[in-house]
C-alpha positions as CSV (number, residue, x, y, z in Angstrom):
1,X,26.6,-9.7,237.1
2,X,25.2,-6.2,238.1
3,X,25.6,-4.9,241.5
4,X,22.5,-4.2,243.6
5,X,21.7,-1.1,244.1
6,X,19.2,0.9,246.3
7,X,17.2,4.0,246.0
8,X,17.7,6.9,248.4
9,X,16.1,9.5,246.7
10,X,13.6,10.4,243.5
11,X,14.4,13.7,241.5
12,X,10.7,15.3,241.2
13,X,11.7,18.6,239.9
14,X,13.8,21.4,239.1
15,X,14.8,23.9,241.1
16,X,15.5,27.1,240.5
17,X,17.8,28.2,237.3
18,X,21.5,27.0,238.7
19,X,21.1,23.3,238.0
20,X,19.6,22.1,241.7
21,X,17.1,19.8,242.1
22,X,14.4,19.0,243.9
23,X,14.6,15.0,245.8
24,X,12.0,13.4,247.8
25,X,14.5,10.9,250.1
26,X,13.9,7.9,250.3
27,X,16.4,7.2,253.5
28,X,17.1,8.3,256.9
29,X,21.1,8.5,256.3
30,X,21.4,12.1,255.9
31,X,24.9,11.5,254.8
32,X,23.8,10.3,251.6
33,X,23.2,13.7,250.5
34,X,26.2,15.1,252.0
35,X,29.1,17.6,249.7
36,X,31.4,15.2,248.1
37,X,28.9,12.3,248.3
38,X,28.4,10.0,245.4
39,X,25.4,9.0,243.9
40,X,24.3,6.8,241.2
41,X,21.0,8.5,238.6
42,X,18.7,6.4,236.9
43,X,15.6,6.5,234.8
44,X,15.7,1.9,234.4
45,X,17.3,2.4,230.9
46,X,20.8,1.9,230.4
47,X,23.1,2.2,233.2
48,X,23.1,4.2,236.6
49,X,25.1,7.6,235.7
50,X,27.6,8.8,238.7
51,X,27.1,12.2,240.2
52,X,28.7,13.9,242.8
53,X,27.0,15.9,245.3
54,X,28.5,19.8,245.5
55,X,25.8,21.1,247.9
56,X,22.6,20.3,249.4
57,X,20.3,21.8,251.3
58,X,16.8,21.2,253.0
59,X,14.0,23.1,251.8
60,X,9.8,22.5,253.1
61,X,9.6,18.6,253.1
62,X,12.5,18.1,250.3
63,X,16.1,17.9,250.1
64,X,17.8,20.1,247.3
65,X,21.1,18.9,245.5
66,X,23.2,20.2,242.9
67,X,25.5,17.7,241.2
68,X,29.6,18.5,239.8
69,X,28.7,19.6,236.6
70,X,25.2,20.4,236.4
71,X,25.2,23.9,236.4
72,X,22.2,25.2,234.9
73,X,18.2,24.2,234.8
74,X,18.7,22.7,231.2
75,X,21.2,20.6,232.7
76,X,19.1,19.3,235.7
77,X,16.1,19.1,233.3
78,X,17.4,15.8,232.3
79,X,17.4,14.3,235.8
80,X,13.7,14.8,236.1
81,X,12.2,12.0,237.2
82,X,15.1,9.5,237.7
83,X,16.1,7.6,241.1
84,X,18.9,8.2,243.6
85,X,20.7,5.3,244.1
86,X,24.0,3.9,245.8
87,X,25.5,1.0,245.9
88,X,25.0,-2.2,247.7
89,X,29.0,-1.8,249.4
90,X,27.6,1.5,250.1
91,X,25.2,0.3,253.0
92,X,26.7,0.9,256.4
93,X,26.4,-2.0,258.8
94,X,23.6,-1.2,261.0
95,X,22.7,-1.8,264.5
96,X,20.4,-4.3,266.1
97,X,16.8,-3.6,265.7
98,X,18.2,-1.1,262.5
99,X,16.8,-2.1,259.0
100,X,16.9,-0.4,255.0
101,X,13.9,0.6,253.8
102,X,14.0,-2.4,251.3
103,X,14.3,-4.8,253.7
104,X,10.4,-4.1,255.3
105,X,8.7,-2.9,251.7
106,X,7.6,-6.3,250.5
107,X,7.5,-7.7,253.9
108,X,4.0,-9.3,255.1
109,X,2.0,-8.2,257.9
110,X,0.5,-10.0,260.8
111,X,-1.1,-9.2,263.4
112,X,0.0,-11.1,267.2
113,X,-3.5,-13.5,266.5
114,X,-2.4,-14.6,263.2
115,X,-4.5,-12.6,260.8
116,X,-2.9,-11.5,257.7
117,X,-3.3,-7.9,257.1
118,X,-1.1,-7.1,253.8
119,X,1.9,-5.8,252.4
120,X,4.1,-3.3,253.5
121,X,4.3,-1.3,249.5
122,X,5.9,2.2,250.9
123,X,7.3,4.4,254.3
124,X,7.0,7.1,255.0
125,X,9.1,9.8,257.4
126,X,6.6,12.3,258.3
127,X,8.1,13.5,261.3
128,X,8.7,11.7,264.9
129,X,8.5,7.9,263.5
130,X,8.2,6.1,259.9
131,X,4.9,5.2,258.8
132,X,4.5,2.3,257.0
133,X,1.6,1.9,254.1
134,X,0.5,-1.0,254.0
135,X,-1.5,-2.9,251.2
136,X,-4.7,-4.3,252.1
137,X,-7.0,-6.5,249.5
138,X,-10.2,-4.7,248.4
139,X,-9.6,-2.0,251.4
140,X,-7.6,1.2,251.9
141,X,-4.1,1.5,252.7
142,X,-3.4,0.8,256.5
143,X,-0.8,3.0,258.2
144,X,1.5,1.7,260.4
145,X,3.3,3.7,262.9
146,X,6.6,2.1,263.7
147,X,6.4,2.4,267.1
148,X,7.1,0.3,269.9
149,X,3.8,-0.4,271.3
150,X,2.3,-1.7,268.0
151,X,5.8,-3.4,265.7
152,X,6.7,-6.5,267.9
153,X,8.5,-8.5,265.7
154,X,10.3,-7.9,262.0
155,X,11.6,-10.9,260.4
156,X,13.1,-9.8,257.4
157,X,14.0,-13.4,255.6
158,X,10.8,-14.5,256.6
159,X,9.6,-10.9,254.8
160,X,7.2,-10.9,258.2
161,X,6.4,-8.1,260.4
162,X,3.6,-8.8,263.3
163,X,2.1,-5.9,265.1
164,X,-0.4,-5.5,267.9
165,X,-2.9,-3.5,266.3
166,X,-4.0,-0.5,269.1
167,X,-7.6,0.6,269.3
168,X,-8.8,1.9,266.0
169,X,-5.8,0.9,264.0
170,X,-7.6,-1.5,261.7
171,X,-10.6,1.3,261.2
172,X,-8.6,3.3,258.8
């Protein structure tokens, strides 16, 4: 039986000629990317290949890493495009009202009358809280701040998350 295991991160580029590269995170643990931190690559073929970080750093929106052994671009070239992952005895506990990312992608949303709005396919941390992008049928993606006022309840093993939808919300 495989181990679960859970993205934190997709390599998107290159950077630079020493063997870094270029992550969009897909986690708020920042220790994930920390020196001595290990990480598990993968493209879905064949099996996850363990790297270790040996320095990170931010960089605009992304974080860069450089992996034990991976010391030049042609060596990072082959990371291109694979996912970050760790393992499922990786996950810290958490602390009420704390979920993983793959716990609310997938979940359904509600709003507090009852009307089903779609799924939640992606989130996003673009600065003060996650957004989460929701798929609606035959309409564009609704984004959800999770905030407060608007999240009131996530069920995650019902996959359910109501929200009280403010003003102009639903006019996306």
């Amino acid at each position: 039986m495989s181990e679960e295991m859970y993205n934190v991160g997709k390599i998107v580029n290159t950077h630079g000629i020493k063997g870094e590269v270029k992550v969009v995170r897909i986690t708020d643990f920042d220790e994930r990317f920390e020196t001595g931190s290990r990480l598990y690559w993968s493209d879905g073929q064949g099996s996850p290949i363990a790297l270790t970080v040996d320095g990170h750093r931010r960089h605009k929106n992304f974080d860069l890493l450089h992996f034990s052994g991976y010391d030049t671009l042609n060596d990072a070239e082959d990371l291109k495009n694979g996912v970050l992952q760790v393992r499922g005895e990786q996950l810290a506990p958490l602390e009420e009202g704390e979920f993983y990312y793959h716990e609310i992608i997938g979940c359904e949303v509600y709003t507090t009358n009852g009307e089903f709005l779609g799924k939640i396919k992606e989130i996003l941390s673009p600065g003060a809280n996650d957004v989460w992008v929701t798929s609606r049928k035959g309409e564009k993606d609704l984004l959800i701040p999770y905030i407060e006022e608007i999240v009131k309840t996530i069920e995650v093993d019902q996959k359910r998350v109501t929200i009280e939808p403010m003003e102009g919300l639903l006019d996306q």
